[in-house]
C-alpha positions as CSV (number, residue, x, y, z in Angstrom):
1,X,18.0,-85.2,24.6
2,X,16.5,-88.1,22.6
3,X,17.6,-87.9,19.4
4,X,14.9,-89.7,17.7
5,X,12.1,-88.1,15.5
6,X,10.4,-91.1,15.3
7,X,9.6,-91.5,19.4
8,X,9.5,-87.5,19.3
9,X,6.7,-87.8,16.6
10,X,4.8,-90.6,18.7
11,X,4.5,-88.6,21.8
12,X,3.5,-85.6,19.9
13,X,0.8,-88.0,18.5
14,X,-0.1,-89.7,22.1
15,X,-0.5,-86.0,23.9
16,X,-2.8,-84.4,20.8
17,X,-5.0,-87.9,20.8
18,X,-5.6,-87.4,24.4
19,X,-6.3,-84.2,24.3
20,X,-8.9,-84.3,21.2
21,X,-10.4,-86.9,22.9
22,X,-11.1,-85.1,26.0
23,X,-12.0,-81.6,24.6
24,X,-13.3,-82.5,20.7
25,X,-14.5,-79.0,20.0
26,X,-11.6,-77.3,18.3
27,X,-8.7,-80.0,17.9
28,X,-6.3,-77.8,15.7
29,X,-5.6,-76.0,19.0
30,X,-3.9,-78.8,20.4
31,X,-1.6,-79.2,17.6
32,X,-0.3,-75.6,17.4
33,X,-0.2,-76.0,21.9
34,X,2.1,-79.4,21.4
35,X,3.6,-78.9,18.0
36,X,5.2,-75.5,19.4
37,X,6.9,-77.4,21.9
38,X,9.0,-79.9,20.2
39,X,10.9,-76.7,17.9
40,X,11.4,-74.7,21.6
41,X,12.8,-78.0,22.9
42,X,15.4,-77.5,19.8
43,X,15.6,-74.6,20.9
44,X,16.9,-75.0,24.0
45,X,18.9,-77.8,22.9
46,X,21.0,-75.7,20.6
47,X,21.2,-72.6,23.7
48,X,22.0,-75.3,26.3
49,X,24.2,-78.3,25.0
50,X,27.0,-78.3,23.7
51,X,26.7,-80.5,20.7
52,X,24.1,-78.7,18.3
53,X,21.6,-80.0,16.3
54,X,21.8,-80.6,13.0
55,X,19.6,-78.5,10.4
56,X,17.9,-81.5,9.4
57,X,16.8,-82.0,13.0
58,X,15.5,-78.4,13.0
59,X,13.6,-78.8,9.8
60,X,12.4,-82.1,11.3
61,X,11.2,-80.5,14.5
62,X,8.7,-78.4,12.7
63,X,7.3,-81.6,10.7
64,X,6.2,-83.3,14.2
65,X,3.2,-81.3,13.9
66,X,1.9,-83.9,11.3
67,X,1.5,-86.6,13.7
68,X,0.0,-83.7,15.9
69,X,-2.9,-83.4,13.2
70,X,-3.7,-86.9,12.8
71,X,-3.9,-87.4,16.9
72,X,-5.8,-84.6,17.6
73,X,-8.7,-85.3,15.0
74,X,-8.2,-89.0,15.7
75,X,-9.1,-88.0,19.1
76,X,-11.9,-85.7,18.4
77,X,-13.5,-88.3,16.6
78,X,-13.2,-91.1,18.6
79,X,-15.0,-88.9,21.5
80,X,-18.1,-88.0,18.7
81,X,-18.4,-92.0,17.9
82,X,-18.4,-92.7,22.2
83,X,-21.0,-90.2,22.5
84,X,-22.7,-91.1,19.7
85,X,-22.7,-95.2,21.4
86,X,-23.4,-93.5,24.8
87,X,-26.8,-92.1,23.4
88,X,-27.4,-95.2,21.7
89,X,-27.9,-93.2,18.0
């Protein structure tokens, strides 16, 4: 387990960018289907391993969803702007 929020957050981020950009219409989806990932992985962490998280890194796991947000819109509108250059508008 990588025990860094920061590289946590920027996949989060990478995954609801590609995502928006490839299916723009409702880009909040992709935050609740990638941000619910990163607290099961905790999850699991705390079931499987034997040294636990911390409560901090529980807390945190539920504020990678922020990232999420910005990625997914980020996304969503980067694919309006290319189709808006592809129609030449």
């Amino acid at each position: 387990m990588v025990n860094d929020l920061l590289f946590t957050a920027l996949l989060v981020l990478m995954a609801c960018m590609l995502l928006g950009l490839l299916r723009p219409r409702w880009p909040w989806r992709w935050v609740v289907v990638v941000g619910m990932f990163v607290p099961l992985a905790e999850l699991a962490a705390y079931l499987i391993l034997t040294v636990k998280p911390t409560r901090a890194q529980v807390y945190g796991s539920f504020l990678a969803a922020l990232p999420g947000i910005a990625g997914a819109y980020g996304g969503s509108l980067m694919r309006g702007v290319i189709d808006n250059l592809r129609q030449g508008k």
